[in-house]
C-alpha positions as CSV (number, residue, x, y, z in Angstrom):
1,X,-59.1,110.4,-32.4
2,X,-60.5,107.3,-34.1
3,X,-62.2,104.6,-31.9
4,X,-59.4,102.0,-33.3
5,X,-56.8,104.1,-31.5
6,X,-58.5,105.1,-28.2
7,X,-58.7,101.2,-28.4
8,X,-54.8,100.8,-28.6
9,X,-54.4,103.3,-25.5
10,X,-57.0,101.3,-23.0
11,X,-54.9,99.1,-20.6
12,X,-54.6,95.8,-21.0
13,X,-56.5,93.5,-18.0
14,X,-53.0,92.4,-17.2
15,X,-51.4,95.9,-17.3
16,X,-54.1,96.7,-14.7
17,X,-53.4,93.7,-11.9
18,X,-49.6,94.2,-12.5
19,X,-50.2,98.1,-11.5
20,X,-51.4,96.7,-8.5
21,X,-48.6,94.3,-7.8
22,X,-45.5,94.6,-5.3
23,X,-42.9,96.4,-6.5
24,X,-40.1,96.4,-4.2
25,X,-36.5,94.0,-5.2
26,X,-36.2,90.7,-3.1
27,X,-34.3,90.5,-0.7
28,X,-31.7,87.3,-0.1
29,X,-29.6,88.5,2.8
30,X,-30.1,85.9,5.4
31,X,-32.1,86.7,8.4
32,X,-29.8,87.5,11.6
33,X,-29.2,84.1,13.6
34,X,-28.8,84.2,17.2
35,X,-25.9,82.8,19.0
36,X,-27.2,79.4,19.7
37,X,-28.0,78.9,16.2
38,X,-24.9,79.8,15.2
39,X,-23.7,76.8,17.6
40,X,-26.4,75.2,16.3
41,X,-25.0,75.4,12.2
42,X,-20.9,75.2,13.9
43,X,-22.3,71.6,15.2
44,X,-23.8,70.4,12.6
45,X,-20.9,71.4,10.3
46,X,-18.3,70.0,12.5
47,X,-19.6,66.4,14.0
48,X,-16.7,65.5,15.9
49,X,-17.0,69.0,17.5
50,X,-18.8,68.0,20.6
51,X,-17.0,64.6,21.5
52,X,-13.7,66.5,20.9
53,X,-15.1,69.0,23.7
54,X,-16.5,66.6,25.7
55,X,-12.9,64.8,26.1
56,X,-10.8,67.9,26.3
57,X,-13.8,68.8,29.8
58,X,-13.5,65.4,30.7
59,X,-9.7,65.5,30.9
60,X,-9.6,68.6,32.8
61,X,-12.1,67.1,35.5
62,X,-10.0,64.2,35.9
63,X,-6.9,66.0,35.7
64,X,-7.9,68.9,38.7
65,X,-9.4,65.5,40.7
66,X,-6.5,63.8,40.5
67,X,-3.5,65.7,40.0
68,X,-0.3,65.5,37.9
69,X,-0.5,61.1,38.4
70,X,-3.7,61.4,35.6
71,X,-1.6,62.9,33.0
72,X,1.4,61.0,33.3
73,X,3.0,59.8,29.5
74,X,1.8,55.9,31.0
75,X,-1.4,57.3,32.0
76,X,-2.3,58.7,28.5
77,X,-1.3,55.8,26.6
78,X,-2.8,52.8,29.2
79,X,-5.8,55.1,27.9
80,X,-5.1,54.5,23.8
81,X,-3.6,50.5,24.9
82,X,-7.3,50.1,26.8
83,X,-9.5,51.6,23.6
84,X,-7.5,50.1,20.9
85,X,-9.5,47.2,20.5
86,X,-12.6,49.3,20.4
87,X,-11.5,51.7,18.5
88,X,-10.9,49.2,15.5
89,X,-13.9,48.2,15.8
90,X,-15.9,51.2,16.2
91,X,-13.9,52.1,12.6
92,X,-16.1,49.0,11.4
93,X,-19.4,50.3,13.4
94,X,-19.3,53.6,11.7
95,X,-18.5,52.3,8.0
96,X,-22.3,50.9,8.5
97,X,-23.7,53.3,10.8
98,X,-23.3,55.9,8.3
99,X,-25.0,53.9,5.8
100,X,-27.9,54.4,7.9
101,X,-27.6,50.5,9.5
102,X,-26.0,48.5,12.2
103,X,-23.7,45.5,12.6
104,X,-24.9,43.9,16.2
105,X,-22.5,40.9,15.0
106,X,-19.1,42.7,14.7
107,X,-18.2,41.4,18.2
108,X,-18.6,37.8,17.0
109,X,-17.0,38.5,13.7
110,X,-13.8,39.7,15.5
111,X,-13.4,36.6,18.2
112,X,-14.2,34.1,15.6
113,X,-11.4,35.9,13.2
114,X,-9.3,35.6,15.8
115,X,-10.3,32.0,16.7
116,X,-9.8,30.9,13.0
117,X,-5.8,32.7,13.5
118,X,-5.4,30.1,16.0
119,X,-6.4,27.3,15.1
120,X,-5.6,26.8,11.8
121,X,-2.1,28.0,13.1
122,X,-1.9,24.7,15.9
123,X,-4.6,22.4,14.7
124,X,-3.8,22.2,11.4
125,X,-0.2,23.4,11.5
126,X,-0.2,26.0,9.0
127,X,2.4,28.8,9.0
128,X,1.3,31.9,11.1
129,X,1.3,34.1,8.5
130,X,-1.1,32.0,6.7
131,X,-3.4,31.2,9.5
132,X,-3.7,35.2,9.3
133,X,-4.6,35.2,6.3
134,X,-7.0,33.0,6.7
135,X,-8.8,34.8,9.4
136,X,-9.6,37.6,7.6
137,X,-11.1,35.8,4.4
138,X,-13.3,34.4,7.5
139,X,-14.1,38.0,8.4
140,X,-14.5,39.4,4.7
141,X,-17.5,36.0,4.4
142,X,-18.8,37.3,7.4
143,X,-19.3,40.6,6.3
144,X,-20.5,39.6,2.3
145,X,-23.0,37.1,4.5
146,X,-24.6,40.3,6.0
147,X,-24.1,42.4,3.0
148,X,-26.0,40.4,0.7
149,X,-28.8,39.7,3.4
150,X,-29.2,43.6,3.7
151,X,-28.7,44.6,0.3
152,X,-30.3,42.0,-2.0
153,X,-32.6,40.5,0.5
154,X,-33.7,44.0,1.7
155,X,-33.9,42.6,5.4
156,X,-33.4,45.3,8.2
157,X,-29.7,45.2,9.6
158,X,-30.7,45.1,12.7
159,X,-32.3,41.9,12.5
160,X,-29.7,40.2,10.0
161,X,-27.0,40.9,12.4
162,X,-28.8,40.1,15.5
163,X,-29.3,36.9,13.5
164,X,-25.8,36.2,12.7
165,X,-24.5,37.8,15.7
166,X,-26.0,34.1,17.1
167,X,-24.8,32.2,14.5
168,X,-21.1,33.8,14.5
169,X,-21.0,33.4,17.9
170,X,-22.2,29.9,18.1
171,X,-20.2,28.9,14.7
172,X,-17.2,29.9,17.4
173,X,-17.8,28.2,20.4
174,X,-18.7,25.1,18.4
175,X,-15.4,25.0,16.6
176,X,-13.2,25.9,19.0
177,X,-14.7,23.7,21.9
178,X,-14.5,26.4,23.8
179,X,-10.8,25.3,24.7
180,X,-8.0,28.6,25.2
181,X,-5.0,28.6,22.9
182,X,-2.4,29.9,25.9
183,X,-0.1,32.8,25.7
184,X,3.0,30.9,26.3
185,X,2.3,28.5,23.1
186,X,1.7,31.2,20.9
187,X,4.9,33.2,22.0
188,X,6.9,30.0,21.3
189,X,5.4,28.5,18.1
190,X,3.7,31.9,16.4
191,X,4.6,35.1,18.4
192,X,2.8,36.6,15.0
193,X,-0.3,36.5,16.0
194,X,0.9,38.5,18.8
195,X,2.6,41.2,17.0
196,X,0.0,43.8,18.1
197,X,0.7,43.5,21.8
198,X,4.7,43.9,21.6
199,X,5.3,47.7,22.8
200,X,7.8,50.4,22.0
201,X,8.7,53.3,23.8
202,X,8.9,57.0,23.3
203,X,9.8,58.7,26.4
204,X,8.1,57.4,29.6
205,X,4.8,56.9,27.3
206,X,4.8,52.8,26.0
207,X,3.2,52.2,23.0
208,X,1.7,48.7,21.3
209,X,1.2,48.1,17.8
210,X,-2.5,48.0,18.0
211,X,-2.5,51.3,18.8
212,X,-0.6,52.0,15.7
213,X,-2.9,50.0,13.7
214,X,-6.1,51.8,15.2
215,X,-4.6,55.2,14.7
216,X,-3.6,54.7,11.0
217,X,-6.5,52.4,10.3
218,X,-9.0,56.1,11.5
219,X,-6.5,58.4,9.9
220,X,-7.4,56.0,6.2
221,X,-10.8,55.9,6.8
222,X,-11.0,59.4,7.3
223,X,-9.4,60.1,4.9
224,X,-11.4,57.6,2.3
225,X,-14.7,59.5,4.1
226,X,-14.0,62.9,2.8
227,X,-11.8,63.4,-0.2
228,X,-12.8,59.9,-2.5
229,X,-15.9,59.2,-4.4
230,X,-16.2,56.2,-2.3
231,X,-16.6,58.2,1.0
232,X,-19.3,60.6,-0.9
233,X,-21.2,57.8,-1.8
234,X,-21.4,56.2,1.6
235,X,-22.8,59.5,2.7
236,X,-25.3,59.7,0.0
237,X,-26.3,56.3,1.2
238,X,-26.9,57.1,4.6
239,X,-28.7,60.2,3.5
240,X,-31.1,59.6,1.1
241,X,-30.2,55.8,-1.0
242,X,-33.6,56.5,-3.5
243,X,-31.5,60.3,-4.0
244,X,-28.4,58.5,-4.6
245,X,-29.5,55.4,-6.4
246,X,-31.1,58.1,-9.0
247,X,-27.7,60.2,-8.9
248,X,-26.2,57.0,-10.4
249,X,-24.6,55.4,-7.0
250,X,-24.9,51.5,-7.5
251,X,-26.5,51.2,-4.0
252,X,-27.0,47.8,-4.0
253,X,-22.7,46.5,-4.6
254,X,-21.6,49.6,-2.1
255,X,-23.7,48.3,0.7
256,X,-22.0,44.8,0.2
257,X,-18.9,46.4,0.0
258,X,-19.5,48.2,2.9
259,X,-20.3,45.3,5.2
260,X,-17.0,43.5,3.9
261,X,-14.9,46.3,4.3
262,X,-16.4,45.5,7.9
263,X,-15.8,42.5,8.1
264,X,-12.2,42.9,7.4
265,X,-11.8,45.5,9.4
266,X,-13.6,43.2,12.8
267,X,-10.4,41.0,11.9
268,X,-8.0,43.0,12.0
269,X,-9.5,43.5,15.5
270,X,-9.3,39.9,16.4
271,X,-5.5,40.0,15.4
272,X,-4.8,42.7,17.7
273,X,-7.5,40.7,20.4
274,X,-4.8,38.2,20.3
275,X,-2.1,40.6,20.9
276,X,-3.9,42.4,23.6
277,X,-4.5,39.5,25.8
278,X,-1.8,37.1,25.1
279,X,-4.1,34.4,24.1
280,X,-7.1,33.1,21.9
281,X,-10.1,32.8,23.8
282,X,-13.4,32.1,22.7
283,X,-15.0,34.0,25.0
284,X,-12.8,36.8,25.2
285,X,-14.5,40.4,23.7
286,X,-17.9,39.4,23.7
287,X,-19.0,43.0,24.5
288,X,-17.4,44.9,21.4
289,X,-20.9,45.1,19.1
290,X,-22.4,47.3,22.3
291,X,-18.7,48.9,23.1
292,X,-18.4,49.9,19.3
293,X,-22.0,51.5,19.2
294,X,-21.0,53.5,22.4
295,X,-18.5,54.7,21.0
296,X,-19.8,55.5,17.5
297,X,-22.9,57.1,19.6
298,X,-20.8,59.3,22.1
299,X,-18.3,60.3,19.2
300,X,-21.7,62.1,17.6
301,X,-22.1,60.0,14.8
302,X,-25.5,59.9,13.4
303,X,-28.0,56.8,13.8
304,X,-29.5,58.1,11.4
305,X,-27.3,57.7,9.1
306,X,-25.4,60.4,6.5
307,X,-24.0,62.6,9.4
308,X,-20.9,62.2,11.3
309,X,-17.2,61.7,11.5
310,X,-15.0,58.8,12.4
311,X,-12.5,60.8,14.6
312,X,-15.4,61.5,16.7
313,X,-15.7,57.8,16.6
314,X,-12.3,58.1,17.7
315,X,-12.8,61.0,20.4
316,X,-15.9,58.3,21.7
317,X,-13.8,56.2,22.6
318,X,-11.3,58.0,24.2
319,X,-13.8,59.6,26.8
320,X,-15.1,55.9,27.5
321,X,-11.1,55.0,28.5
322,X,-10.7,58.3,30.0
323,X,-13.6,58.0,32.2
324,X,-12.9,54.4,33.1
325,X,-9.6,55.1,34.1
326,X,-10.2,58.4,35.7
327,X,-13.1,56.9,38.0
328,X,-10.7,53.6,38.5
329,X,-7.9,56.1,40.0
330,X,-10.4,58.2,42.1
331,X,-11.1,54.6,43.9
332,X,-14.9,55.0,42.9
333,X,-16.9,51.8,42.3
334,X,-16.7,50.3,38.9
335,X,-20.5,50.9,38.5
336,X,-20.6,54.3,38.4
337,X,-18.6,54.4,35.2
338,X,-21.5,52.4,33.4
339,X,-23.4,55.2,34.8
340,X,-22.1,58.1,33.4
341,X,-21.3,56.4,30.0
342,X,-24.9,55.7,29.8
343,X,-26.0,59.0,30.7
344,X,-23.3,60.8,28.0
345,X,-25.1,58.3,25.5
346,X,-28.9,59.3,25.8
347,X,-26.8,63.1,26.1
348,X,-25.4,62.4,22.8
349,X,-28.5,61.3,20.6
350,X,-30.7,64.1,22.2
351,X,-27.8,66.6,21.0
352,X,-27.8,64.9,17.2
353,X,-31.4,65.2,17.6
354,X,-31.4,69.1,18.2
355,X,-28.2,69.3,15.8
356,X,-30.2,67.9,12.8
357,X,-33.2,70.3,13.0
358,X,-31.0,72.5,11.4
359,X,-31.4,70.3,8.2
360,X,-35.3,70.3,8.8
């Protein structure tokens, strides 16, 4: 044999580091999880899993404690009549919440709504229907105002709406003179503006109209969240807004939209304020930016941003009126109910914490 073809026959350097390469066929099967992880994924899959557990417990606590009285049909809806108000909201809270900000001025943004409905309904005598109107183009400004400061301006939403959480505030008191429109004028001259108060019954349970609105407001909004573009893009947002401003989301107009879908929604809240108490007061919900956050918090929604589901906005809510009332029926002292919410809130971000290593 030639030299040439003993030359043909000699392996190749490659052919001799390939012969000493693995040879076995990858495996993709996933590694076995154990039972906690499993919760873990189930959790992370499912965000309104835990608050919806947390209010079923909670219900069953109150319920052995106190008997049969706790889950009476006026019982269970006193509950939804109590959280109605911060339920609406908390819808509000989570539309920027899950952008990955949030609205410390939605509070404010509801009472001067609601301040706007009454008095340009019996200072300057314009028809109730109007004056409604007019209250929510006060909340959609509101809303564009912190929009465009956190989406343009690129300030941090905590600080815009700490800012205009102030200014709202102080644009209200200053307008109103801090004088009370009273129930009994309002039922007489524009019992519209407290439509959301009237109640209808079903049984033994009584029902108000706010509740209806709150109910059908989450149903929309979760619907919006999970089968529109809209709802995808919000999540995108909160996520990752570099990943989604390079997957084509217009970043930028959504987060304005977001803040006056917000704004909107806050006065809505302030119609149903007025239908809740009777009256327009300045200085009545001043607590609803901290109230909605609790809720939005307890009901496993993500500070983050990107994570979470308004029912368990929803299921927040309820465990913050089913431990109020449950601990106002045992005869406890009102304290102890600020307590235990603030415990079930540090509870709730250390479980998103644990929940989103699974992302990691």
């Amino acid at each position: 044999m030639s030299e040439t073809s003993a030359g043909l026959h000699r392996p190749q350097e490659f052919e001799t580091v390939l012969s000493g390469s693995e040879t076995s066929v990858a495996n993709f099967e996933p590694e076995r999880r154990t039972a906690l992880q499993h919760a873990q994924q189930f959790l992370h899959s499912s965000p309104a899993a835990v608050p919806l557990i947390v209010l079923v417990a909670s219900l069953v606590i109150f319920g052995a404690i106190i008997g049969g009285r706790f889950f009476s049909a006026f019982s269970m809806t006193l509950i939804l009549q109590q959280v109605a108000i911060v339920g609406i909201v908390g819808a509000a809270q989570t539309l920027v919440i899950l952008t990955a900000g949030i609205d410390l001025s939605v509070g404010a943004i509801m009472v001067l709504s609601s301040v706007v409905m009454g008095q340009f309904t019996f200072r300057y005598g314009l028809p109730p229907a109007l004056a409604v109107l007019c209250g929510f183009a006060v909340g959609a400004l509101c809303g564009y105002i912190n929009g465009v400061l956190v989406s343009v301006m690129k300030l941090p939403p905590f600080i815009v709406t700490l800012g205009t959480w102030q200014i709202f505030l102080a644009t209200n008191f200053l307008y109103s003179a801090n004088e009370t429109i009273r129930s009994q004028e309002i039922g007489a001259q524009a019992p519209l503006l407290q439509f959301f108060g009237e109640t209808f019954k079903i049984g033994n349970a009584v029902f108000t109209y706010g509740v209806i609105a709150m109910v059908l407001l989450v149903a929309l909004l979760w619907y919006v969240l999970n089968h529109t573009a809209w709802g995808r893009h919000l999540h995108a947002i909160g996520d990752d807004p570099e990943a989604a401003k390079l997957s084509g989301v217009r970043v930028r107009p959504m987060l304005v939209t977001v803040y006056v879908l917000s704004g909107l929604i806050c006065a809505l809240a302030g119609w149903c304020l007025i239908g809740r108490i009777g009256s327009v007061s300045p200085t009545a919900g001043q607590f609803a930016n901290i109230e909605s956050i609790t809720a939005v918090v307890i009901g496993g929604i993500s500070l983050f941003g990107g994570r979470g589901s308004i029912l368990g906005m929803l299921f927040g809510a309820l465990i913050v009126g089913v431990f109020s009332l449950g601990l106002r029926l045992i005869g406890t002292d009102p304290q102890w109910t600020y307590l235990l919410i603030g415990a079930l809130i540090i509870l709730a971000v250390a479980i998103d914490q644990w929940i989103r290593k699974v992302a990691a």
